[in-house]
N, C-alpha and C positions, 0 to 999 in steps of 0.2 A: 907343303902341298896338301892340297884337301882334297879328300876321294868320297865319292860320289856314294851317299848312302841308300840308293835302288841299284847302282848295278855294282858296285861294290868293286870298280875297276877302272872308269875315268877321274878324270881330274876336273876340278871345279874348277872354272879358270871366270877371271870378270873381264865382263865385255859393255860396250854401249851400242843400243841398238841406237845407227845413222839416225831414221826416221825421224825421231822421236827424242834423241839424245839421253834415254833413259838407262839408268845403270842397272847391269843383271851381273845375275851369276850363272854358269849355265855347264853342263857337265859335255865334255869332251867326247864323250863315250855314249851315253843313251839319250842326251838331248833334253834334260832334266832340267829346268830352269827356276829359280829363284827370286826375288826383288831382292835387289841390293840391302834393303834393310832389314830382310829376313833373316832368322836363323836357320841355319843349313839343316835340316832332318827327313826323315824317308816320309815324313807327316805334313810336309808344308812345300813342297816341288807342286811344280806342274808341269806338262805336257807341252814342246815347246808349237806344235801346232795351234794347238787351243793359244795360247799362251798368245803369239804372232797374229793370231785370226782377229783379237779383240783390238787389236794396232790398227789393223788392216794392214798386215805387212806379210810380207811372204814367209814362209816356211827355212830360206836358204840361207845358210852361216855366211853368204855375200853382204847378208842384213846389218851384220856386225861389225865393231871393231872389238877387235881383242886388245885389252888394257894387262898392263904390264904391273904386277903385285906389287 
């Protein structure tokens, strides 16, 4: 299990956003998201509003599927 290095208490879990079919990572807990190809660090997250906005996709974890490790 990999925890979430901004809030230092979710879990990093990978997901694909429907829309798009594009692979993330995305923190359980503050909503901290990653590209799949990223390395996970408190330096390279972003905001998953911002993040969804540039999709043009909503905000809501409905966006999602969660992918099983």
């Amino acid at each position: 299990m990999k925890i979430c290095p901004y809030c230092l208490q979710g879990e990093i879990l990978n997901a694909k956003i429907i829309k798009t079919n594009e692979i993330i990572q995305i923190c359980d807990e503050c909503d901290t998201v990653w590209k799949s190809s990223e390395i996970i660090s408190d330096k390279t997250g972003r905001a998953l509003d911002l993040f969804m906005k540039h999709r043009n996709c909503s905000c809501s974890w409905r966006e999602f599927e969660i992918l099983k490790s």
